[in-house]
Backbone bond lengths (Angstrom), bond angles and torsions (degrees), N, CA, C in turn:
res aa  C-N    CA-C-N  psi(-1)  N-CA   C-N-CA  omega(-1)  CA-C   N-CA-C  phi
1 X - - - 1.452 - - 1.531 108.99 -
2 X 1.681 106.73 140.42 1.987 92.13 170.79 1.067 110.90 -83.09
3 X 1.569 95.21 167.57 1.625 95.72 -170.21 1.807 95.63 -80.37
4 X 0.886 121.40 -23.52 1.823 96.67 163.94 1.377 139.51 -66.86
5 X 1.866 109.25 -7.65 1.096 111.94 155.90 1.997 116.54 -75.88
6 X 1.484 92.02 -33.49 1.620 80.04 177.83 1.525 112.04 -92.22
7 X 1.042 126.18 25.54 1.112 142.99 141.50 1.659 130.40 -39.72
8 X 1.841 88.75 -83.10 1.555 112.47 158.38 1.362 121.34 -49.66
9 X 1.169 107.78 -31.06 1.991 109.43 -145.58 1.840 78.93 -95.89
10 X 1.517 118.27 -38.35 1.410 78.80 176.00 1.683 119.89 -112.25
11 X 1.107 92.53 54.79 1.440 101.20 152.73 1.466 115.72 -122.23
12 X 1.310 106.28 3.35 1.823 127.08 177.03 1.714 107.66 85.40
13 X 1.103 113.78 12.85 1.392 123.60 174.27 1.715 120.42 -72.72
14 X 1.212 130.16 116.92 1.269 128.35 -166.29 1.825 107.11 -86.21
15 X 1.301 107.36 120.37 1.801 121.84 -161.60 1.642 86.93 -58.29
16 X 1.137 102.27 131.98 1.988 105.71 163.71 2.047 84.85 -135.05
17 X 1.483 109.18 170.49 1.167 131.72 175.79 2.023 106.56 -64.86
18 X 1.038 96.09 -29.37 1.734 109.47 173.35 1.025 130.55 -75.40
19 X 1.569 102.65 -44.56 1.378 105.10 165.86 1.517 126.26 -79.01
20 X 1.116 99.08 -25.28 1.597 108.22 163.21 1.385 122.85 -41.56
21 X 1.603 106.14 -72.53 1.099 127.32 164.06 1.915 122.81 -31.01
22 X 1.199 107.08 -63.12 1.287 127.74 -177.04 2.039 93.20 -43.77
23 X 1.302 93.99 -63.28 1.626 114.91 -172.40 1.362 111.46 -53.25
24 X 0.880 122.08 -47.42 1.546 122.40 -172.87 1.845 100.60 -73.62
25 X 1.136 94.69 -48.93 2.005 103.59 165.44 1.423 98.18 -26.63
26 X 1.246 104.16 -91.15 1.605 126.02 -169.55 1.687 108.99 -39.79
27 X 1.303 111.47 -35.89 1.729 114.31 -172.54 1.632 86.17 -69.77
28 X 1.300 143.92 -61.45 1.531 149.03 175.18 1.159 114.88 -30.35
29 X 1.431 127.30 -33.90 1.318 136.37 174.29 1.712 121.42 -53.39
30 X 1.446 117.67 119.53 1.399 104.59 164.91 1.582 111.98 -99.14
31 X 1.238 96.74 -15.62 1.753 95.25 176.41 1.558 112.42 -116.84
32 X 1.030 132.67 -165.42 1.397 131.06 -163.34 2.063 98.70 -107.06
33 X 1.400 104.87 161.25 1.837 93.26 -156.30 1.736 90.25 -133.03
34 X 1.029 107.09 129.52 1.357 100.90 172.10 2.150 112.38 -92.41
35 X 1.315 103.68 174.02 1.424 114.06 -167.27 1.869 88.35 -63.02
36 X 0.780 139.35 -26.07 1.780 118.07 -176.12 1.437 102.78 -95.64
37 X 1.510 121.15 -47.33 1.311 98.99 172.12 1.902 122.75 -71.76
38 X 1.296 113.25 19.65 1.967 121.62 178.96 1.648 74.59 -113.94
39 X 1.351 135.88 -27.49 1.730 102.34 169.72 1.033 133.08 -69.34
40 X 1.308 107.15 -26.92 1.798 116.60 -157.22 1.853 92.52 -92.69
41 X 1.162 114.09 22.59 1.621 99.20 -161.37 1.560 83.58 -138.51
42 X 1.840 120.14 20.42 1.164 114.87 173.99 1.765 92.03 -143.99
43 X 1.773 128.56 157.43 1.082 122.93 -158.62 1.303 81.62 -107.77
44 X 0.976 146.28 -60.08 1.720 154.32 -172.76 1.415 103.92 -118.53
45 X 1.220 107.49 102.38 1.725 119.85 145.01 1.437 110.54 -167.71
46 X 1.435 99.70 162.39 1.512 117.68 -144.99 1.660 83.76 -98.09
47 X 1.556 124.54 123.08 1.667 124.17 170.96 1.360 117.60 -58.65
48 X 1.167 103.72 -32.92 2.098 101.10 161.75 1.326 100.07 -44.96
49 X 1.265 118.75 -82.49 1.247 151.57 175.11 2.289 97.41 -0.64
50 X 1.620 81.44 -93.43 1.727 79.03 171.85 1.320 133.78 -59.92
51 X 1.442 105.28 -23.88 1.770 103.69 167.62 1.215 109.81 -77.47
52 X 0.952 132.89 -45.54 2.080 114.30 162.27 1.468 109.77 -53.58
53 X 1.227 133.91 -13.11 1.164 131.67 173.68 1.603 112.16 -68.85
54 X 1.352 113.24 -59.41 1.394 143.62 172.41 1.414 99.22 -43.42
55 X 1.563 115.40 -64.00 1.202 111.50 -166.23 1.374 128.28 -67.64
56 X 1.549 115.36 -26.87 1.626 127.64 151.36 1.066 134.15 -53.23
57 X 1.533 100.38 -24.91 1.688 118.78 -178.70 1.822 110.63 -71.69
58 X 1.703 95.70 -47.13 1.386 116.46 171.44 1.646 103.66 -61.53
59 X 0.984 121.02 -69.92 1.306 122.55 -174.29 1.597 123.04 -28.85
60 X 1.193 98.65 -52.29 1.328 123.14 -179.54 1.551 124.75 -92.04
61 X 1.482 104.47 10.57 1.649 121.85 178.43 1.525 105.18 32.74
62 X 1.702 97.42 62.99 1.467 97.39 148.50 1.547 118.57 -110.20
63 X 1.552 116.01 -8.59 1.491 126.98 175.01 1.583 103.77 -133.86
64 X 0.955 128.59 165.13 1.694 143.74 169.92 1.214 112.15 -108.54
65 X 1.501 133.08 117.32 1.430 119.80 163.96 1.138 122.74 -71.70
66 X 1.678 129.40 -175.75 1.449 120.84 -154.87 1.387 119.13 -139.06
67 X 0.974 170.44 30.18 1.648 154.66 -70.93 1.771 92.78 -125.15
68 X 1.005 141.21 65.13 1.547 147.10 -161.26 1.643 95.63 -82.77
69 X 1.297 117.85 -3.76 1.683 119.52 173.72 2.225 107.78 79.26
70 X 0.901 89.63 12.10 1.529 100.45 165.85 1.331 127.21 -76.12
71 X 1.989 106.91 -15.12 1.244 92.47 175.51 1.642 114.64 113.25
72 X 1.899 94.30 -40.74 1.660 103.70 -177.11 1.246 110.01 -107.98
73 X 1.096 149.98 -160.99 1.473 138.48 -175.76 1.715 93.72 -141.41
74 X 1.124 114.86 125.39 1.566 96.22 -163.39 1.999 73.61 -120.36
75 X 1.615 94.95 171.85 1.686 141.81 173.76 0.764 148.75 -73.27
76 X 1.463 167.92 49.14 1.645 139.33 -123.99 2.138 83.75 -153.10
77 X 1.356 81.25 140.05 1.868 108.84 164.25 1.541 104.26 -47.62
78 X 1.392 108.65 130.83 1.612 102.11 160.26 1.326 115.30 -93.90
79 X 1.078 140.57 -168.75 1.563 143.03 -138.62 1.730 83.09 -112.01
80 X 1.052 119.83 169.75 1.359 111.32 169.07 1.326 116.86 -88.45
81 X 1.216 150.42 -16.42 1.138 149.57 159.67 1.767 123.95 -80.71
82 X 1.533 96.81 0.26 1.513 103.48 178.40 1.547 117.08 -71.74
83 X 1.318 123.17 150.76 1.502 130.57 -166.40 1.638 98.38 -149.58
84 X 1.443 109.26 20.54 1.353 106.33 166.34 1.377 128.17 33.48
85 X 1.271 96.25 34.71 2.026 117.32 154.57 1.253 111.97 -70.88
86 X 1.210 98.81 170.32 1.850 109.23 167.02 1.169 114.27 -43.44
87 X 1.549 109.51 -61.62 1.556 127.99 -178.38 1.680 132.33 -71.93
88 X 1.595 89.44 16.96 1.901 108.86 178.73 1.520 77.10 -112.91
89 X 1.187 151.09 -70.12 1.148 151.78 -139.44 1.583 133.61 -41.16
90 X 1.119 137.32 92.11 1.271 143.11 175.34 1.442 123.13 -67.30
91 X 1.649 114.98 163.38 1.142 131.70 132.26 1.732 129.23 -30.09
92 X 1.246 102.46 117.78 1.740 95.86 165.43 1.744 114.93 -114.87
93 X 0.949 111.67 145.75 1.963 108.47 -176.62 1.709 106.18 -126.43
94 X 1.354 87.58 121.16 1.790 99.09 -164.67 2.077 77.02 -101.77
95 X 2.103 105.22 136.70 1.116 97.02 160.02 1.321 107.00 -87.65
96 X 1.637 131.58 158.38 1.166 117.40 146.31 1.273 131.44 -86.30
97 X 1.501 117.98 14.26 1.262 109.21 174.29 2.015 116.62 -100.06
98 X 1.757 102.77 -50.88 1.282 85.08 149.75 1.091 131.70 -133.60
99 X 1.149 125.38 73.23 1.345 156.76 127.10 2.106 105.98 78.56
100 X 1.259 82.90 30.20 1.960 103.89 167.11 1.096 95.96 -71.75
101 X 1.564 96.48 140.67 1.855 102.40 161.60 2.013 101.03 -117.41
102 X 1.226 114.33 122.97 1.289 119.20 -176.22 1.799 119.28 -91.55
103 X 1.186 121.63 112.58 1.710 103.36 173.70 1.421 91.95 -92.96
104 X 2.134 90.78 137.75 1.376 117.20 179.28 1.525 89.45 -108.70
105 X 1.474 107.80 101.20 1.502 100.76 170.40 1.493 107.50 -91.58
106 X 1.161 146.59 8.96 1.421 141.49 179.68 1.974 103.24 -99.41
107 X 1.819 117.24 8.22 0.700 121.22 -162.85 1.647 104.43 -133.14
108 X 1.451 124.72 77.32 1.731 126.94 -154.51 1.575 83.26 -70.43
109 X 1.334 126.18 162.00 1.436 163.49 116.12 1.897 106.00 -20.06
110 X 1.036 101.12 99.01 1.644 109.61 172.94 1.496 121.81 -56.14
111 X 1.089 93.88 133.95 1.647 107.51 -167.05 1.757 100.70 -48.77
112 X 1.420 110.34 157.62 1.659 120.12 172.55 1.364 108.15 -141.09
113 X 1.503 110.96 124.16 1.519 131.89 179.83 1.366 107.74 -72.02
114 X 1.224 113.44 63.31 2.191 106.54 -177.46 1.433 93.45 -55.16
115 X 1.457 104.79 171.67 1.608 127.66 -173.66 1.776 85.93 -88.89
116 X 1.578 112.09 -171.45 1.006 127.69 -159.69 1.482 100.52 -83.25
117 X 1.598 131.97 163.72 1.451 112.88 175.80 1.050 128.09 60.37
118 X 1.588 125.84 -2.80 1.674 134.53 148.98 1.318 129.70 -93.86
119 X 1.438 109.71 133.83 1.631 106.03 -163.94 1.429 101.34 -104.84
120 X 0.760 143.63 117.46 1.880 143.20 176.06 2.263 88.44 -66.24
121 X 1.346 74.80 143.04 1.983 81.71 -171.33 1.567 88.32 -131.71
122 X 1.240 130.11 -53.58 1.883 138.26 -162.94 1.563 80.25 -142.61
123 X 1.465 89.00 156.98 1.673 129.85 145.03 1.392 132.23 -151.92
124 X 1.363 114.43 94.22 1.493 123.21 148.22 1.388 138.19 -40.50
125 X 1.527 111.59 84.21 1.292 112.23 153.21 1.509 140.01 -78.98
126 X 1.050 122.50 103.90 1.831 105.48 163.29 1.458 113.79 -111.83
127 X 1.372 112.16 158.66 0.884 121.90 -163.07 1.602 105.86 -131.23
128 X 1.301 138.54 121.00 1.236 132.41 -149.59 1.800 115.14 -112.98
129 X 1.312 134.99 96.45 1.014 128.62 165.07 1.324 153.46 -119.85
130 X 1.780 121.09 -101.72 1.362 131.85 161.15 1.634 86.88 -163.57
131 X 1.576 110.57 104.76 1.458 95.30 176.18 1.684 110.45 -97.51
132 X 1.186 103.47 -178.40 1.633 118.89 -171.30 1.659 132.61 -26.59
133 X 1.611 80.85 -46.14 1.896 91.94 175.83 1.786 81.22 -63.98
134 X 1.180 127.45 -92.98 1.397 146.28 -158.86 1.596 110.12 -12.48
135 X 1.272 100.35 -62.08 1.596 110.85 176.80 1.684 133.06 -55.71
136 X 1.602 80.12 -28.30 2.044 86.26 172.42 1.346 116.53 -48.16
């Protein structure tokens, strides 16, 4: 079996040729990819098509979406042991120069003291700079 089928299968995701595809994309990724740049990196496919892809992927916490305030909703692989709790949750680093969004997973999301009767569900971090390529 590839390991991108056992990939899917244990996140309960059923292997199709698309999702494959999509997946191995995303493993290539050093920065996070939004739905137009996962089109242009395919010659024929239908954007329904990969955004139900995306969205199963999400569903099934095999990727994290990203809201970096750009406007686009960008992508990135979760760790394999991630379950997209509070306590999986990272840092994200938007450059402002070209406009990469980076997950710092060696960098968790700081704890938050909600008031009483609040449940923390997500947390969005970004973090805004000039990263590494940029700065050379």
């Amino acid at each position: 079996m590839k390991k991108s089928d056992e990939r899917l299968k244990s996140r309960n995701i059923k292997p199709t040729a698309m999702r494959e595809l999509v997946l191995k994309i995303l493993g290539e990724q050093d920065v996070a990819i939004s739905l137009p740049e996962l089109e242009q990196k395919f010659e024929k496919a239908e954007r329904t098509t990969l955004y139900r892809t995306l969205k199963t992927f999400e569903e099934n916490k095999l990727i994290h979406s990203i809201d970096d305030g750009t406007g686009s909703v960008k992508y990135a692989l979760c760790n394999e042991t991630c379950q997209c709790h509070p306590k999986d949750l990272h840092v994200h680093f938007l450059c402002s120069k070209c406009k990469q969004t980076y997950c710092l997973n060696d960098i968790p999301v700081p704890s938050v003291n909600l008031p009483t009767h609040f449940t923390l569900e997500n947390i969005n971090m970004v973090v805004k700079g000039i990263c590494s390529n940029c700065h050379k």
